[in-house]
C-alpha positions as CSV (number, residue, x, y, z in Angstrom):
1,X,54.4,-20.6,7.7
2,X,55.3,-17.4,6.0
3,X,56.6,-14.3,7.4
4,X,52.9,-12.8,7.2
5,X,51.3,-16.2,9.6
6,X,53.7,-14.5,12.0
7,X,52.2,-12.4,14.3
8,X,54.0,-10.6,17.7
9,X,52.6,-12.4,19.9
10,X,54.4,-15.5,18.1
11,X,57.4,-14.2,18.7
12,X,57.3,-14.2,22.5
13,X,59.8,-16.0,25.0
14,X,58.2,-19.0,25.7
15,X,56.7,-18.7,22.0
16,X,57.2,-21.9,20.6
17,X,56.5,-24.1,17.4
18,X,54.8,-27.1,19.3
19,X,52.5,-24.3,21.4
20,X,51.9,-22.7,18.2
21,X,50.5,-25.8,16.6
22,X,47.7,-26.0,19.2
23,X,46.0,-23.3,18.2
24,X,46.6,-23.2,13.8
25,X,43.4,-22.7,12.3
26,X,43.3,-25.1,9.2
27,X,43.5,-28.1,12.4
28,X,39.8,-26.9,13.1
29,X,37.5,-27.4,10.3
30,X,35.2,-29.6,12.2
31,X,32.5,-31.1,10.7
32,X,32.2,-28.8,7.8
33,X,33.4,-29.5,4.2
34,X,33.3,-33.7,4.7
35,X,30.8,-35.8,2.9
36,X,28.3,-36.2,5.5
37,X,27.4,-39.7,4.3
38,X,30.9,-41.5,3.5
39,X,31.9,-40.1,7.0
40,X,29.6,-42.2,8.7
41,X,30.1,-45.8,8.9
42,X,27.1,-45.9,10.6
43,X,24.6,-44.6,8.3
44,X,26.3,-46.2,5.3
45,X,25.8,-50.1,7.7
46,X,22.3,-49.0,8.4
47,X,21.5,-48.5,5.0
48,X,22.7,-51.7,4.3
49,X,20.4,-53.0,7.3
50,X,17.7,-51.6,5.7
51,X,17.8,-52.2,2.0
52,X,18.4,-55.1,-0.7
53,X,22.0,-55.1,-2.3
54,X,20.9,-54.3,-5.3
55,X,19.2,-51.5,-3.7
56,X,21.9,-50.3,-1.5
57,X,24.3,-50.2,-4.4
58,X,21.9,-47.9,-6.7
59,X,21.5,-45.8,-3.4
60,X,24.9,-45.1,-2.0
61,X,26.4,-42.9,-4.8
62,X,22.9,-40.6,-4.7
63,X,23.3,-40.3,-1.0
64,X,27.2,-39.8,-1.6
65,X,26.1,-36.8,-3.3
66,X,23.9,-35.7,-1.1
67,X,26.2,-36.0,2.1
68,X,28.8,-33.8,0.0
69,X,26.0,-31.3,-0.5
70,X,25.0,-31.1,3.1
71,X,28.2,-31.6,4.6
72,X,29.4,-28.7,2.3
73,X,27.5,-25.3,0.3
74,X,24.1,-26.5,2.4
75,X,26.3,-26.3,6.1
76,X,27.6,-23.0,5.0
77,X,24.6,-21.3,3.8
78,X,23.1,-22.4,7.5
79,X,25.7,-20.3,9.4
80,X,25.0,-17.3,6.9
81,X,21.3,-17.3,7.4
82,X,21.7,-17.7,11.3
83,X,23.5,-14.7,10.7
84,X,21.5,-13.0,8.3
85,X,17.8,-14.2,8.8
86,X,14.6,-13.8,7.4
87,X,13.4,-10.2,8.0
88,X,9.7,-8.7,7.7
89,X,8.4,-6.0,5.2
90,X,4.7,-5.2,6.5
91,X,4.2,-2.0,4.8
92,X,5.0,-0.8,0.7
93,X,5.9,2.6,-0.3
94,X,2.0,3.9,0.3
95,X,1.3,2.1,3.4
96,X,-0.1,-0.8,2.1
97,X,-0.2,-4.2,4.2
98,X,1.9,-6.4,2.2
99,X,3.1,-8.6,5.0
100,X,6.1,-9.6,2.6
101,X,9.3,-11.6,4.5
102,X,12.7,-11.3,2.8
103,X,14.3,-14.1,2.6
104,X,18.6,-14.2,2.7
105,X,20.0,-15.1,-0.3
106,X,21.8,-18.2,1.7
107,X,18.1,-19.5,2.2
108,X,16.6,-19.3,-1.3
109,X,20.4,-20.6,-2.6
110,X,20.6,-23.9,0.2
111,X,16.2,-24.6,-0.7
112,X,16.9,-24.9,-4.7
113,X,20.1,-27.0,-3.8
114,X,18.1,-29.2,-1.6
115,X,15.0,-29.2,-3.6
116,X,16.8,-29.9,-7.1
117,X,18.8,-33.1,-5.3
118,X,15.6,-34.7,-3.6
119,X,14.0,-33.9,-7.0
120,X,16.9,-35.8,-9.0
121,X,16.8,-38.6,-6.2
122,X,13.1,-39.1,-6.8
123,X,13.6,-39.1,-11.0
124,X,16.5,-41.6,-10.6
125,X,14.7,-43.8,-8.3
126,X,11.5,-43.7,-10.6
127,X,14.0,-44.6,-13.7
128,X,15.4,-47.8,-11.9
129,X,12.2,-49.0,-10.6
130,X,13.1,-48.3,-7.2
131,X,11.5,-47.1,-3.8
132,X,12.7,-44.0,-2.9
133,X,11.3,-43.1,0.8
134,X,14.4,-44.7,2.7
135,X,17.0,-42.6,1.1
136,X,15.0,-39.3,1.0
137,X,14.3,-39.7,4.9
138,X,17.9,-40.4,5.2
139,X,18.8,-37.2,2.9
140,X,16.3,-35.3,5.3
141,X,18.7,-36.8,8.1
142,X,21.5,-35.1,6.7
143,X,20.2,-32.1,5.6
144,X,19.0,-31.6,9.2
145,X,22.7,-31.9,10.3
146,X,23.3,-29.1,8.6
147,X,20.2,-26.8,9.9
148,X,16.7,-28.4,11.3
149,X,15.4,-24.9,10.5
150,X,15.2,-25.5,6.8
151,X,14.1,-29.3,7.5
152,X,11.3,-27.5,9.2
153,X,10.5,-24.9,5.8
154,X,10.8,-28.0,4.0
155,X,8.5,-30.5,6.2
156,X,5.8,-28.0,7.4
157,X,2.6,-30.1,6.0
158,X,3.2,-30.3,2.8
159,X,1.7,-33.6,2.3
160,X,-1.2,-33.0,4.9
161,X,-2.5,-30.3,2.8
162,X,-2.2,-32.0,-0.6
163,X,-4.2,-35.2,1.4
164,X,-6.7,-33.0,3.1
165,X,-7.2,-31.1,-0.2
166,X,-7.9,-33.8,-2.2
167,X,-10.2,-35.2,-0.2
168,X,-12.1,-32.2,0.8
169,X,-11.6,-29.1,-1.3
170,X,-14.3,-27.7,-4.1
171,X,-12.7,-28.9,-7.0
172,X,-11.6,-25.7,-8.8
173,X,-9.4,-25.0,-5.6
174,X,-8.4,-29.0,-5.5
175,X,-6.9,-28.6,-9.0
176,X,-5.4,-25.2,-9.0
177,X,-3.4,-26.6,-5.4
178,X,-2.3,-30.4,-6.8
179,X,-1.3,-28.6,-10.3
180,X,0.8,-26.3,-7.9
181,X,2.8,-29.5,-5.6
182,X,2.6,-31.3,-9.0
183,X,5.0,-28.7,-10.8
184,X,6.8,-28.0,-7.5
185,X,6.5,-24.8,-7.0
186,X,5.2,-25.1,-3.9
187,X,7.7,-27.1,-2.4
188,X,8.4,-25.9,1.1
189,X,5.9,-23.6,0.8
190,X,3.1,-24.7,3.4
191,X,2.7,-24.7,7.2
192,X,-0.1,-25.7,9.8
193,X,-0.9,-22.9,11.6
194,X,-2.6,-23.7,15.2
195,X,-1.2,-22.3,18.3
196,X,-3.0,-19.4,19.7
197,X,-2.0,-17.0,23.0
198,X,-5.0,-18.5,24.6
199,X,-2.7,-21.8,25.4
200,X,-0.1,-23.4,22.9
201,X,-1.0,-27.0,23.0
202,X,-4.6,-27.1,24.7
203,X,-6.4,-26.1,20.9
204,X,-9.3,-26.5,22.4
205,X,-9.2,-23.6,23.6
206,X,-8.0,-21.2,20.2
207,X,-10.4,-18.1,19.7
208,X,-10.2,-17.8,15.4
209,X,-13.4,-17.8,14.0
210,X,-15.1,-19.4,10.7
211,X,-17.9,-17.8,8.9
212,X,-19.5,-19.3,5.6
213,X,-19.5,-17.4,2.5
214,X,-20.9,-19.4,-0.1
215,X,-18.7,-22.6,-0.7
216,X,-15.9,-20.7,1.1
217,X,-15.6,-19.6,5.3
218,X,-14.2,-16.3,6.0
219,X,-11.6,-16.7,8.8
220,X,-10.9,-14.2,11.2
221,X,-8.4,-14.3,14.7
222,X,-4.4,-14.9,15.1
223,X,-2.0,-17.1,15.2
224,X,0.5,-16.3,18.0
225,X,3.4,-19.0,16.8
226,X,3.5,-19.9,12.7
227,X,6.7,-21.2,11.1
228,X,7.5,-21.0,7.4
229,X,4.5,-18.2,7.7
230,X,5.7,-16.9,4.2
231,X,4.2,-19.7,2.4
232,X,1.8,-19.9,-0.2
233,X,-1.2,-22.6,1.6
234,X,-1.8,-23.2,5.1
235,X,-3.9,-25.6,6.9
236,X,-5.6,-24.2,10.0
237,X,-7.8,-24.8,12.9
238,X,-10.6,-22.8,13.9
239,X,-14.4,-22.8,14.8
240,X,-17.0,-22.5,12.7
241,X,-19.6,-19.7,14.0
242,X,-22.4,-22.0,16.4
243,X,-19.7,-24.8,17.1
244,X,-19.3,-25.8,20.9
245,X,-16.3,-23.5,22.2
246,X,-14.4,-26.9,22.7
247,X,-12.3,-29.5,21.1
248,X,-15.1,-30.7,19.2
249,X,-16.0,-27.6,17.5
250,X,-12.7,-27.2,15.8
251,X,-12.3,-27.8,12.3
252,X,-9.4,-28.2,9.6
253,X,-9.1,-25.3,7.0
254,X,-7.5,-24.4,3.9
255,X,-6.1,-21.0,3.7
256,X,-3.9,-19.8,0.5
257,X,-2.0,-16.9,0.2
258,X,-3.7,-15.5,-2.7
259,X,-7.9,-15.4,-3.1
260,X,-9.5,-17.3,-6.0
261,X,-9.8,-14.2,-7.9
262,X,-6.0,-13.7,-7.7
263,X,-6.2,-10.7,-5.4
264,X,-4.8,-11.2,-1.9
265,X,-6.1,-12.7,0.7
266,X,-6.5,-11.3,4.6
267,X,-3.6,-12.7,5.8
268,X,-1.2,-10.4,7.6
269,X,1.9,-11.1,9.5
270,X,2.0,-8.7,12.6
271,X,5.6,-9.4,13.0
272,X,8.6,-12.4,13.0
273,X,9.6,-14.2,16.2
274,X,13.3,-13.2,17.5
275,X,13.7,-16.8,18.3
276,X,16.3,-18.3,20.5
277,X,17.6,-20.6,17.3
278,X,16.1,-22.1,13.8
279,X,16.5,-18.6,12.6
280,X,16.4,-20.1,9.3
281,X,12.5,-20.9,9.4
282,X,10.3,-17.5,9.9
283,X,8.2,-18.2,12.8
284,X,5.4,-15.4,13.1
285,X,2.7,-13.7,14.5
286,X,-0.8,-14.3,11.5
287,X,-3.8,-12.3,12.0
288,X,-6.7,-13.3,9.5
289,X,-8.7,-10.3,8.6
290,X,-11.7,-12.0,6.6
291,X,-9.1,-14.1,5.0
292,X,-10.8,-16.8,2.3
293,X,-11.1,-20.0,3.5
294,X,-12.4,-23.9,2.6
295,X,-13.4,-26.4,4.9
296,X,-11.3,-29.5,4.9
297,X,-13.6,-32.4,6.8
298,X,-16.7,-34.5,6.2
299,X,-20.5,-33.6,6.9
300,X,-21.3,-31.2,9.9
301,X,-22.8,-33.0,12.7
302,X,-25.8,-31.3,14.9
303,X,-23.3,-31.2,17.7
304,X,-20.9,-29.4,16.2
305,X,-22.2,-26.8,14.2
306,X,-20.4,-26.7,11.0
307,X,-17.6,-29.0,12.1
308,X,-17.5,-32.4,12.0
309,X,-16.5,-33.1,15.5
310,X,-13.0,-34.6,14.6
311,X,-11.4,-31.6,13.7
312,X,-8.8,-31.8,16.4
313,X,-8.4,-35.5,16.5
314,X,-8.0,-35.4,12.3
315,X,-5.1,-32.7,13.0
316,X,-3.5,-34.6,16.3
317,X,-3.3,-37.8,14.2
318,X,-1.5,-36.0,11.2
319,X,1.1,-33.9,14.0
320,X,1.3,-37.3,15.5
321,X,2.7,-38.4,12.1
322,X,4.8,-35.6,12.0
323,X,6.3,-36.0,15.1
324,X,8.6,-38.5,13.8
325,X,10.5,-35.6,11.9
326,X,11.0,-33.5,14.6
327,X,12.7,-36.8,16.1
328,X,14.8,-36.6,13.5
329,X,15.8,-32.8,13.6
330,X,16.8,-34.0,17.0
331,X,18.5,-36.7,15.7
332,X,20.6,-34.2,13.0
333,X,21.6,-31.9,16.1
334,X,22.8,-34.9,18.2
335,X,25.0,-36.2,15.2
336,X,26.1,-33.2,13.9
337,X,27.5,-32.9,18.0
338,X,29.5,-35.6,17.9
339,X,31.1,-34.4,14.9
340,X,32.3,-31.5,15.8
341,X,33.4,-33.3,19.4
342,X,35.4,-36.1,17.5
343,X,36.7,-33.4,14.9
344,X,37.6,-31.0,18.1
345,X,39.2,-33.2,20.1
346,X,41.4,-35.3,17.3
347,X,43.0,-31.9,16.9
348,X,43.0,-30.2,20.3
349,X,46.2,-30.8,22.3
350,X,46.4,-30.2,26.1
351,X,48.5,-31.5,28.9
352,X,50.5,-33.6,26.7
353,X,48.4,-35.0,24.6
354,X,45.1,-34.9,22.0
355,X,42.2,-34.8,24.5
356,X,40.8,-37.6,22.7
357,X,43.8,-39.7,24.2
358,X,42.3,-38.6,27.6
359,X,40.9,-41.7,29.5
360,X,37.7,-39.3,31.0
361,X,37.5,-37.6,27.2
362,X,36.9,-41.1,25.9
363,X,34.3,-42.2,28.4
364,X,32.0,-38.8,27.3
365,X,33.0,-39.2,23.8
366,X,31.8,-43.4,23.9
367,X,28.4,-42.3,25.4
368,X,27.5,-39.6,22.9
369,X,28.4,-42.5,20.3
370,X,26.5,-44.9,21.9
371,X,23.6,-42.3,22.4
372,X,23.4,-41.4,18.5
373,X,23.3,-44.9,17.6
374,X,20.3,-45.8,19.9
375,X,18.5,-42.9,18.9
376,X,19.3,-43.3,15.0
377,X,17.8,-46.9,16.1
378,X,14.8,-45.8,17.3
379,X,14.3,-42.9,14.3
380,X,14.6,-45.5,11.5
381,X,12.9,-47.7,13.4
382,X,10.0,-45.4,13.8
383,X,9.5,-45.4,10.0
384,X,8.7,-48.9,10.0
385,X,11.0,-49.8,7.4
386,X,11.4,-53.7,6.4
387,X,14.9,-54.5,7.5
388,X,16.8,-57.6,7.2
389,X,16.3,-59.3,10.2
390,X,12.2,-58.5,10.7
391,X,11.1,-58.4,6.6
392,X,7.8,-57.4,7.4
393,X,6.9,-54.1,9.8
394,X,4.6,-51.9,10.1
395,X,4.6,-48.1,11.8
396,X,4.3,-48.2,15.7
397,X,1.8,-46.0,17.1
398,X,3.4,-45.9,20.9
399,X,6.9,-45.6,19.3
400,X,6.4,-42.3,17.7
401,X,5.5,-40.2,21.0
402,X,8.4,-42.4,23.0
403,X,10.8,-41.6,20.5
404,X,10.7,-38.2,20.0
405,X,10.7,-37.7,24.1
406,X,14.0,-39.5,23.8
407,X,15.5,-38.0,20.6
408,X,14.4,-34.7,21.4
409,X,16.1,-34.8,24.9
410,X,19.1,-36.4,23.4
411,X,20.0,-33.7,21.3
412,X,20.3,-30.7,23.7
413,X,22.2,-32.8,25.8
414,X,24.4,-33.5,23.4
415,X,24.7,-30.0,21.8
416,X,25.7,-29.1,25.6
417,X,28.2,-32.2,25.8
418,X,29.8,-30.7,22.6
419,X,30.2,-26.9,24.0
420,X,31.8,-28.6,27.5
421,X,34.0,-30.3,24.9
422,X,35.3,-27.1,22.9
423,X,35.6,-25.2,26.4
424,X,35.0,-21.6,26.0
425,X,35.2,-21.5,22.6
426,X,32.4,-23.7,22.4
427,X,30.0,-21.1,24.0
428,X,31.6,-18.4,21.3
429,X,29.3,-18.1,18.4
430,X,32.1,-18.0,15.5
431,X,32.6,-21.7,16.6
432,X,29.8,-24.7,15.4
433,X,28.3,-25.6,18.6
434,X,26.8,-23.2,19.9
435,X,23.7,-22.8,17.2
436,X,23.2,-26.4,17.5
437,X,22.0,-25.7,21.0
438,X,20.3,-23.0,20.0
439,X,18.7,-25.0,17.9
440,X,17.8,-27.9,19.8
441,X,15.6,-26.2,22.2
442,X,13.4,-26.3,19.9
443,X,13.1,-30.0,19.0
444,X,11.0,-30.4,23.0
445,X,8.3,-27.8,21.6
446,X,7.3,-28.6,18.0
447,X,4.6,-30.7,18.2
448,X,4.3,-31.4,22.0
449,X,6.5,-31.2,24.2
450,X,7.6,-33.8,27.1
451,X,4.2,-34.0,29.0
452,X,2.2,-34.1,25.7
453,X,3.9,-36.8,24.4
454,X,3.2,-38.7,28.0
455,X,-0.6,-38.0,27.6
456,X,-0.2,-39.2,24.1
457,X,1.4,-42.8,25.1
458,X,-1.6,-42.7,27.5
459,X,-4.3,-42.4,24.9
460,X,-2.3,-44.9,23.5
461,X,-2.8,-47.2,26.2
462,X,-6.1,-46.9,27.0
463,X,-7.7,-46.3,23.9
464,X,-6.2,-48.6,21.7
465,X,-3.7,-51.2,23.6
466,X,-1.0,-49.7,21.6
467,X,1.7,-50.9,24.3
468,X,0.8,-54.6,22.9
469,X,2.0,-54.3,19.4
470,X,5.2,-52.4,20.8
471,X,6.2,-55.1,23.4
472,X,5.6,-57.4,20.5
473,X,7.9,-55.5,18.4
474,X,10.7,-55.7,21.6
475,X,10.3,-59.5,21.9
476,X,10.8,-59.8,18.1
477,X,13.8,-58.0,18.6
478,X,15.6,-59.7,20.7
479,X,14.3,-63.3,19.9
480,X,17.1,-63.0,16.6
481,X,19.9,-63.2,19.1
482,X,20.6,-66.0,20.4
483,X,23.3,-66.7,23.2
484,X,26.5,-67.0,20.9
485,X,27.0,-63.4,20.4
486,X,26.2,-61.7,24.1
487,X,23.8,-63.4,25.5
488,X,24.5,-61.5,28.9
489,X,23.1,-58.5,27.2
490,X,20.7,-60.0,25.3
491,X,19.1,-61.8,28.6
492,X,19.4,-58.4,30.3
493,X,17.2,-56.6,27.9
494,X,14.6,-59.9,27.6
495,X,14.4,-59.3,31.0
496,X,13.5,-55.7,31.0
497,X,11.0,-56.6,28.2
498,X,9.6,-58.4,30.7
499,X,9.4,-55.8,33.7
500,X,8.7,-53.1,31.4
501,X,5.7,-55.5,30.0
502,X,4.5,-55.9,34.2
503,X,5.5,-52.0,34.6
504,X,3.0,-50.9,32.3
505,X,0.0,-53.2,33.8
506,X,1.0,-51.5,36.7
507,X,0.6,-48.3,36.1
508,X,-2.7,-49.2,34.8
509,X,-4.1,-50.0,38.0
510,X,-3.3,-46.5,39.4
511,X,-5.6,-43.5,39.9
512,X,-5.9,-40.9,37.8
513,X,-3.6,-38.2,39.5
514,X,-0.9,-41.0,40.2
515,X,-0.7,-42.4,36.8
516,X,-0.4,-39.0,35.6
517,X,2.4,-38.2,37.4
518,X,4.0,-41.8,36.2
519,X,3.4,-41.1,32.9
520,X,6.9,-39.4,32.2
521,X,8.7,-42.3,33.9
522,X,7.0,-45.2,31.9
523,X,7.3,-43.3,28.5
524,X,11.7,-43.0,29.5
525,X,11.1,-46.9,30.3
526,X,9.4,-47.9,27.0
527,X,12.5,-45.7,25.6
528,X,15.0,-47.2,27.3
529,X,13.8,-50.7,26.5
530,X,13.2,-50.0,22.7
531,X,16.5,-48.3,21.9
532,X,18.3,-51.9,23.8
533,X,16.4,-53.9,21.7
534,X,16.8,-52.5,18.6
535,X,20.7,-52.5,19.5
536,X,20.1,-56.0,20.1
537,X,19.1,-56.9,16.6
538,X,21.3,-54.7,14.9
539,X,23.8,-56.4,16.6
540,X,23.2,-60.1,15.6
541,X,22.5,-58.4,11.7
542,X,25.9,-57.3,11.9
543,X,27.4,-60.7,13.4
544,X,25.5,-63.1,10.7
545,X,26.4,-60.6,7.7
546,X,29.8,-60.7,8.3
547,X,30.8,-57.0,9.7
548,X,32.2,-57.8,13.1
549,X,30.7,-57.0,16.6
550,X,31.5,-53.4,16.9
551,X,27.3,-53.1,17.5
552,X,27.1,-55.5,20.0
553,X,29.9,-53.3,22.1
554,X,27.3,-50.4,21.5
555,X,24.5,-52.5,22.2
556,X,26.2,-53.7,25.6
557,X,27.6,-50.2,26.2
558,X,23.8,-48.9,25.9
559,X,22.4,-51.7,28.4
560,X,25.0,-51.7,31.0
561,X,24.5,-47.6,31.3
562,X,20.3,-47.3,31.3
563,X,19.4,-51.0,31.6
564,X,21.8,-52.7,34.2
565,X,21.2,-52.7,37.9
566,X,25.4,-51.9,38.3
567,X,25.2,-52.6,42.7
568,X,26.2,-50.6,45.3
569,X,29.5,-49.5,43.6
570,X,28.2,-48.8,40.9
571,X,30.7,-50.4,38.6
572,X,33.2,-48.6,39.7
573,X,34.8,-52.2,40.7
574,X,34.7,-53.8,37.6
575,X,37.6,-55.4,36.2
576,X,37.7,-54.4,32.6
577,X,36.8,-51.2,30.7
578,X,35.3,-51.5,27.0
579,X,35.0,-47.5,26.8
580,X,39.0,-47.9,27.4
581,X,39.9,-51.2,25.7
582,X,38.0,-50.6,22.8
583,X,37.4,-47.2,22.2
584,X,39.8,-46.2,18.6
585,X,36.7,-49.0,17.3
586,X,34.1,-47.2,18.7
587,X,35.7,-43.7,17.4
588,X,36.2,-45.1,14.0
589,X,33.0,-46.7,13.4
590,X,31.3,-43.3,14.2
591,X,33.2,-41.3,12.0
592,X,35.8,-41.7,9.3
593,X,37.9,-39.0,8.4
């Protein structure tokens, strides 16, 4: 320390080296500045769950690259656009509507980063012969560590429209769209615009109206929430003129930025959102003033005028899809928590000792491990992603909705854990935390929140027995375990297989109000159950490959705290402590430093 580290207030009576030491900068750098991959024994042993050796070896120094990049320029360009966001410039010098939004140099810097690195991921991949999807929805996972706001700019539709436009389009506006993904220059540059004031998630109900002209529509109304509204192409609902003012007179459009004849089109942002958090992202208010259009669905039917009639059902099925990434922006901010906890409390001294050393800090700090894992569990899972111990999956339809309830819930409980952690200076915004609670608020909105999702595993049910193929996926599970590596825990979540299985017949049998009102408790069930069995198979992975049994201590942690029935005390009588006993395993297997 030189003469100029000493301030006057060092230099007070009771003053002292060992105080000062609490409270030196440099010991609080957090999460920021480490490789967000190599950190994380956890990730790196998934991606080894997941992929070949041959294939984990090509992929772990691209995704060492990646974590560096996140973990480093990309983490710091997030807190200087949170400071610094996107602003709008609706008028030019004459009074012209330009409807232009500025974005912060941070933002256009930390895009080409990301862009250019999933771009050189790709071109490697393609050069070895290799399937990429795994390791760019893990580099999304990092990136989203870092600032779920641009995971949204970078996630908003992008391969809806390109689907939905090749499939639908006239073909002069087909090309001139592909040619524009195809070079990239439209990367992060779409967005689905849908929610209207007349009442966010029933879209039945939206007022913006469609009018042919020629082979185009001439939209007119507003958008009352739109994210990553300065892009270039947008896919959006309205109702042709003579459609029934329901569901089934909505229909999917095409909307670019730009007319065919290059002049621009009548799309006008009345003004940005000041959001709670994702600041990053500019969220806005669209009106469409006769803006050009193209219809993206099949023939009209009589009933619904120049809509198809499935509309709203094509759109819910591709947000369904997309509901897996907000999972996953959950995910980041849950993570990206337990970071900055572990970093925080490795170097935070009080009454004597590092708070991690306290016996009450370790029990919070073992169940936002244990939480992150289960959730990561589920997220990957979600993906349907071949893994070693079940070689042949496929996507679960049930398991999307359940998932994001419980991710999304997860991480702004565990942005709040992380404030309670730092104390006050966790609630200062100079410090990491409190942006990613900001932030996670969000995560329970984008694309339905909590009761949506509940009326979406209810569909699920009744419409297409998609509970079957999930209780199937729970029973595979835990059927690779067998009683040599815990079978207490193992049995345990069989068992809840089992009364979730006889839960769910149940709650069919109820009337309509009732089951309902259940919904919300079934869907945390199925969640519960899911996450434990994934654990479980993880687990026995881990045991036959050779890495130890640190999952299995997760996976028992995880049952005995949502699955177990503990008795009247509670388990506060138990003999023995794991969270105690073995918690520098747990600590270390969640984050290397």
């Amino acid at each position: 320390m030189t003469d100029y580290d000493i301030e006057a207030v060092d230099r007070l009576p009771f003053a002292s080296a060992e105080k000062s030491e609490r409270y030196r900068t440099e010991n609080y750098q957090g999460a920021v500045g480490l490789n967000w991959y190599t950190s994380d024994p956890t990730l790196q042993a998934t991606m080894a769950y997941y992929l070949q050796p041959d294939e984990l070896a090509f992929a772990e120094p691209l995704l060492s690259r990646i974590g560096e990049l996140m973990g480093g320029p990309v983490a710091r360009w997030a807190e200087e656009t949170d400071r610094n966001p996107p602003r709008l410039e609706r008028y030019d010098r004459w009074g012209h509507d330009i409807s232009r939004v500025v974005m912060p140099p941070s933002f256009v810097e930390s895009k080409r980063a990301v862009l250019n690195a999933q771009a050189e991921l790709r071109e490697d991949a393609r050069r070895a012969g290799v399937n990429p999807t795994l390791m760019l929805f893990t580099s999304n996972y990092l990136l989203d560590q870092a600032d779920i706001g641009m995971g949204c700019a970078l996630g908003t539709g992008g391969g809806m429209v390109q689907a939905l436009v090749a499939a639908y389009a006239p073909s002069d506006v087909r090309d001139h769209v592909l040619a524009k993904f195809a070079s990239g220059e439209w990367a992060g540059e779409t967005a689905q615009l849908l929610t209207e004031r007349t009442g966010g998630s029933d879209l039945g109900a939206l007022e913006t109206t469609a009018t042919r002209h020629g082979d185009a529509w001439l939209l007119n109304g507003f958008k009352w929430f739109a994210s990553n509204c300065n892009g270039e192409a947008f896919i959006v609902l309205a109702k042709p003129e003579g459609a029934p003012d329901s569901g089934r007179g909505v229909a999917n459009f095409l909307v670019l930025r730009t007319r065919r004849d290059g002049s621009r089109n009548g799309v006008r942002i009345r003004r940005l959102k000041d959001k709670l958090g994702t600041r990053s992202v500019a969220s806005g208010e669209v009106e469409f003033v006769d803006a050009e259009a193209f219809l993206l669905s099949g023939e009209p039917t009589a009933d619904a005028g120049a809509a198809d009639g499935k509309g709203l059902g094509r759109m819910m099925e591709l947000t369904n899809a997309a509901r897996l990434g907000i999972a996953q922006f959950a995910l980041g901010n849950a993570r990206r928590a337990l970071v900055e906890s572990l970093c925080y409390t490795r170097s935070r001294q009080a009454f004597g000792d590092k708070l991690i050393d306290k016996p009450l800090m370790r029990r919070k700090l073992a169940e936002m491990i244990v939480d992150v894992e289960a959730a990561q569990a589920l997220v990957f899972d979600g993906m349907g992603f071949a893994n070693h111990r079940q070689p042949r999956r496929v996507r679960q339809r049930i398991a999307v909705p359940v998932t994001k309830l419980k991710a999304c819930r997860l991480g702004i409980t565990m942005a709040s854990d992380a404030i309670e952690i730092h104390g006050g200076n966790g609630y200062i915004e100079s410090w990491p935390v409190a942006r990613l609670l900001r932030d996670a608020q969000v995560n329970t909105i984008w694309e339905g929140p909590d009761n949506i999702l509940c009326l979406d595993v209810k569909r699920g049910i009744e419409k297409a027995n998609a509970h079957e193929p999930l209780l199937q996926r729970l029973h595979d599970a835990v059927s690779v375990s067998d009683d040599s590596s815990d079978g207490v825990t193992t049995r345990l979540v069989s068992q809840r297989i089992e009364d979730l299985d006889a839960a769910i017949t149940a709650w069919t049998k109820l009337d309509g109000a009732v089951a309902e009102a259940r919904l919300f408790p079934l869907a945390q069930f199925m969640g519960d159950v899911y996450a434990g069995a994934l654990l479980i198979e993880q687990a026995a992975w881990e045991r036959d490959s050779g890495r130890g049994d640190r999952k299995a201590l997760v996976a028992r942690l995880y049952a005995q705290r949502y699955l177990a029935d503990r008795g009247p005390l509670r388990g506060i009588d138990a003999e023995n402590d794991e969270v105690i006993e073995r918690f520098d395993e747990l600590a270390e297997g969640a984050l290397r430093l």
